[in-house]
VOPAGU-2260 file (C-alpha; in pm, 1 decimal, decimal comma):
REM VOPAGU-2260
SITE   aa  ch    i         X         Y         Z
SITE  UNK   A    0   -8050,7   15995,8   -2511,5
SITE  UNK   A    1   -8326,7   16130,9   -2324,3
SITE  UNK   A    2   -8435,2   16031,5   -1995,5
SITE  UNK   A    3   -8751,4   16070,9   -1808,6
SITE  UNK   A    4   -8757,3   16053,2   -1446,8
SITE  UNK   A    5   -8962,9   16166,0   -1124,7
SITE  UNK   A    6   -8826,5   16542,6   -1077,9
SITE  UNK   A    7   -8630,1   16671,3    -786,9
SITE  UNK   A    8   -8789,3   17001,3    -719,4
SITE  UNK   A    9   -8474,6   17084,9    -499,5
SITE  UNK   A   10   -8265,4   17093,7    -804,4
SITE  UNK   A   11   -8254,0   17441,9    -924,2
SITE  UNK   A   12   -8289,2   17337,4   -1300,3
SITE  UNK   A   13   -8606,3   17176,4   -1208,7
SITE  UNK   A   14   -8687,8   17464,8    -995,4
SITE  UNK   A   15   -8568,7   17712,6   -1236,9
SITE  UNK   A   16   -8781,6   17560,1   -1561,4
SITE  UNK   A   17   -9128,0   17580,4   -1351,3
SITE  UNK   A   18   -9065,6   17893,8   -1224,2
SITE  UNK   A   19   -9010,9   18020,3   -1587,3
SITE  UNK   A   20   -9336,8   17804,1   -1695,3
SITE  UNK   A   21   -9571,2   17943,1   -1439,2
SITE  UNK   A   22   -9442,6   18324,4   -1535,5
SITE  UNK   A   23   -9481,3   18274,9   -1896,6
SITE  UNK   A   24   -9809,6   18092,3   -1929,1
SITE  UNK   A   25   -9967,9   18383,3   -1660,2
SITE  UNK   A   26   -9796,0   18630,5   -1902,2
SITE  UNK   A   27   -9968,6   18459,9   -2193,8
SITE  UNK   A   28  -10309,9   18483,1   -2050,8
SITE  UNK   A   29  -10542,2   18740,0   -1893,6
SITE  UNK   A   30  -10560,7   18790,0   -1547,0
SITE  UNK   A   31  -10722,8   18510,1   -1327,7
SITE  UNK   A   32  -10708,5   18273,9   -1603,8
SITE  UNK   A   33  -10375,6   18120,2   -1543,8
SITE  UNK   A   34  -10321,2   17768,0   -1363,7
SITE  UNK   A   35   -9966,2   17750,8   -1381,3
SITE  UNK   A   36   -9857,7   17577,3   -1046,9
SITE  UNK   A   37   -9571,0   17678,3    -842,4
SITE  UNK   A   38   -9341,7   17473,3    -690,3
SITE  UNK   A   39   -9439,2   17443,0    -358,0
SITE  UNK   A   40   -9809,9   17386,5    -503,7
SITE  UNK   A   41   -9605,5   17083,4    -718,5
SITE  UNK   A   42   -9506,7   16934,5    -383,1
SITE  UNK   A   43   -9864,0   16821,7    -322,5
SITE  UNK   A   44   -9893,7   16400,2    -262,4
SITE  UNK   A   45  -10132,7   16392,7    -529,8
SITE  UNK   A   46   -9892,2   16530,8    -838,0
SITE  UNK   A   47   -9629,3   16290,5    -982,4
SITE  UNK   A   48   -9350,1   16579,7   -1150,5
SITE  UNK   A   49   -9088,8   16500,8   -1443,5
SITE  UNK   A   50   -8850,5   16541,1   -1580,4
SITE  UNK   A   51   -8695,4   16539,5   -1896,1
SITE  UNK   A   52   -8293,4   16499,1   -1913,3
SITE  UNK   A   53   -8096,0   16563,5   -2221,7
SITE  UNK   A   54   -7767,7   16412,3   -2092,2
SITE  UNK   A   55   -7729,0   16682,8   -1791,2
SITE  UNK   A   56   -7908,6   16933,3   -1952,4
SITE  UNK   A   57   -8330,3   16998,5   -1831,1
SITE  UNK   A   58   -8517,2   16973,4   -2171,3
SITE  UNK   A   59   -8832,5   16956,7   -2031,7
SITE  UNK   A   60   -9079,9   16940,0   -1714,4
SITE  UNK   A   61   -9417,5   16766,8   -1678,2
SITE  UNK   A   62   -9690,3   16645,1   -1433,0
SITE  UNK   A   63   -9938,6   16401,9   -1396,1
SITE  UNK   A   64  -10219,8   16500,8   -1083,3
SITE  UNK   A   65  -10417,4   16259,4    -925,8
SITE  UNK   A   66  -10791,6   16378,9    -965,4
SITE  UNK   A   67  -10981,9   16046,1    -854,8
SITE  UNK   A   68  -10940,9   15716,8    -849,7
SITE  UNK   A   69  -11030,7   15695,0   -1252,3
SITE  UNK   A   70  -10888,7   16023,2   -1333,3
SITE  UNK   A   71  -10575,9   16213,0   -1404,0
SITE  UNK   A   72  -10482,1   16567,1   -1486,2
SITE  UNK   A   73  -10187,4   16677,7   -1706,4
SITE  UNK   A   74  -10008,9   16976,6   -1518,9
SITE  UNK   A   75   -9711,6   17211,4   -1559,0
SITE  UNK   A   76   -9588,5   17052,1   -1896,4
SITE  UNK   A   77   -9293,0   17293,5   -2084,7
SITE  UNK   A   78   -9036,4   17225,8   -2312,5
SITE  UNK   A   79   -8722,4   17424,5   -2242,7
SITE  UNK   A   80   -8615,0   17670,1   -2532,8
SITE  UNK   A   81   -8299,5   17519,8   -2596,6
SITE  UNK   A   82   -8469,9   17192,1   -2685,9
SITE  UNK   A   83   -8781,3   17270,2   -2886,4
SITE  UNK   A   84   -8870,3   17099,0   -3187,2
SITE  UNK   A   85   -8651,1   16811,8   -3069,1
SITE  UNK   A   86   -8992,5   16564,5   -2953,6
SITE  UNK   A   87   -8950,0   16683,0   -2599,8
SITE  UNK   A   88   -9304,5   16753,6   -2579,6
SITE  UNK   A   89   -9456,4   16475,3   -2692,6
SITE  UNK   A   90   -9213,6   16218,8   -2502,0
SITE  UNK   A   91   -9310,5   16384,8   -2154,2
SITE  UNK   A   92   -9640,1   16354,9   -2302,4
SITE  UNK   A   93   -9666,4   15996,1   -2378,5
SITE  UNK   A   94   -9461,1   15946,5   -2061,1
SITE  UNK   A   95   -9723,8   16058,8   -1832,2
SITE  UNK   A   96  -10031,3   15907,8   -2035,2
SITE  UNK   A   97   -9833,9   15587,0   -2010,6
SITE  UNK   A   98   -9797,5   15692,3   -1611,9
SITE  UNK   A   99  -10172,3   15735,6   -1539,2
SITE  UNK   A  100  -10244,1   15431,0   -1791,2
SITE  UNK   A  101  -10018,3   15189,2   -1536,2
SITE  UNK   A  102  -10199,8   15378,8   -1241,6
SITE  UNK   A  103  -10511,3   15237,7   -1315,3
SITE  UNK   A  104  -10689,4   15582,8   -1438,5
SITE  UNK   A  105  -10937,4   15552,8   -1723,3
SITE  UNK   A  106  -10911,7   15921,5   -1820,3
SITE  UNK   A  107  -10673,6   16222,8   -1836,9
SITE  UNK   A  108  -10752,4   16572,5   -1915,5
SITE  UNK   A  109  -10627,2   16951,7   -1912,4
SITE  UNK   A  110  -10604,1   17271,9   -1948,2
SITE  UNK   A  111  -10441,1   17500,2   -2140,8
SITE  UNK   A  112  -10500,4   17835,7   -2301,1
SITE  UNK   A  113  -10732,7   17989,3   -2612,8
SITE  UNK   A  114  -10419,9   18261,1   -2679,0
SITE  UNK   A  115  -10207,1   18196,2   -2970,1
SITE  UNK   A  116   -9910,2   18135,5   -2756,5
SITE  UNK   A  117  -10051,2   17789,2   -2681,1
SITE  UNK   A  118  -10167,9   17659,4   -3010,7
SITE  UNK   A  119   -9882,7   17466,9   -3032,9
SITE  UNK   A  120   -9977,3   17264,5   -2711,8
SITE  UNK   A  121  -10292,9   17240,6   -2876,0
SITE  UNK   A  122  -10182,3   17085,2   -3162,6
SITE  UNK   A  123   -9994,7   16826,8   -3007,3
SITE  UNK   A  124  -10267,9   16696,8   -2772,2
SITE  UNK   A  125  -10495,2   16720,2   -3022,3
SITE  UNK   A  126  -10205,0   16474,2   -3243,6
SITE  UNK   A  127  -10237,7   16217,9   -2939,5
SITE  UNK   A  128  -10633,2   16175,7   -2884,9
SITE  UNK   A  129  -10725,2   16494,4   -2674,5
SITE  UNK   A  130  -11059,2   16634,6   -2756,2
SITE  UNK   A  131  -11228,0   16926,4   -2613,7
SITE  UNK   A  132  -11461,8   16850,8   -2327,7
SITE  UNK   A  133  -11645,4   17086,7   -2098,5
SITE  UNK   A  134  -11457,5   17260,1   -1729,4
SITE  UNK   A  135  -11360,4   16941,3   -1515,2
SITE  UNK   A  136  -11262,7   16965,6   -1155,6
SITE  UNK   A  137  -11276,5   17303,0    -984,6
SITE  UNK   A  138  -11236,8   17463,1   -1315,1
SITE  UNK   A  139  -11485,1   17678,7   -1488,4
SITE  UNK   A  140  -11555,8   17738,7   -1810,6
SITE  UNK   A  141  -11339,0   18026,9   -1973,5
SITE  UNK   A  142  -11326,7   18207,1   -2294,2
SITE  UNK   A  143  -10882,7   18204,0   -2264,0
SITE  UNK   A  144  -10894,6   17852,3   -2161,4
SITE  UNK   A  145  -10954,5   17467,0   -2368,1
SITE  UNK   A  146  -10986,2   17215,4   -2168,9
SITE  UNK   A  147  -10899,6   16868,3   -2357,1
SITE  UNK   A  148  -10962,6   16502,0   -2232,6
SITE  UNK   A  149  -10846,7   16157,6   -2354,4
SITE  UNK   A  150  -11025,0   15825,0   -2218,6
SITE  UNK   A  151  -10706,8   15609,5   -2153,0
């Protein structure tokens, strides 16, 4: 049975999953375009990290940043290999919407990238109500990134 639950990011799994997360999505996308978060950047009071447990095994990794008082930002989600295909995704996904819904937040957005690699994070916010909106935050607009928003 999965379980979703507020991320200890001094367990090496945890620690181990975004490391390999930040790496690949900056591998994925040109230079200066990645916003993959480290740890230590995940540590910040404003980001609420999950996790994802398969039994004792890390499926997956998420996070839900505090923008404003009416808005949220979906960070650092990745479904480990071993446990693709399985709904991973979209549970951490509906997980933190539900999150920032109970926090009060009237929005949540993202970004991700315009490389193939991440069509199938595409897809899947697209499946739950994200639609492409213009650079939010301290972001600017890109041709290798989509930024996506859903009013909540």
């Amino acid at each position: 049975m999965l379980r979703i639950v507020p991320a200890d990011l001094d367990d090496s799994r945890v620690v181990a999953l975004l490391q390999f997360h930040a790496e690949t999505a900056r591998a994925q996308t040109a230079a200066g375009s990645a916003h993959a978060l480290d740890v230590a950047a995940l540590r910040a009071a404003d980001l609420h990290v999950r996790a994802a447990w398969d039994g004792a095994q890390l499926a997956g990794i998420g996070a839900l940043r505090i923008l404003s008082p009416a808005a949220g930002e979906l960070k650092s989600m990745h479904t480990a290999a071993t446990h693709r295909r399985r709904g991973i995704g979209r549970a951490m996904l509906l997980h933190l919407v539900d999150l920032a819904r109970s926090m009060g937040l009237e929005r949540v957005g993202l970004e991700t990238g315009s490389w193939e690699y991440f069509a199938p994070a595409r897809a899947l916010y697209r499946a739950h109500g994200f639609l492409e909106c213009p650079p939010f935050g301290d972001y600017r607009a890109d041709p290798n990134r989509v930024f996506l928003t859903r009013t909540l």
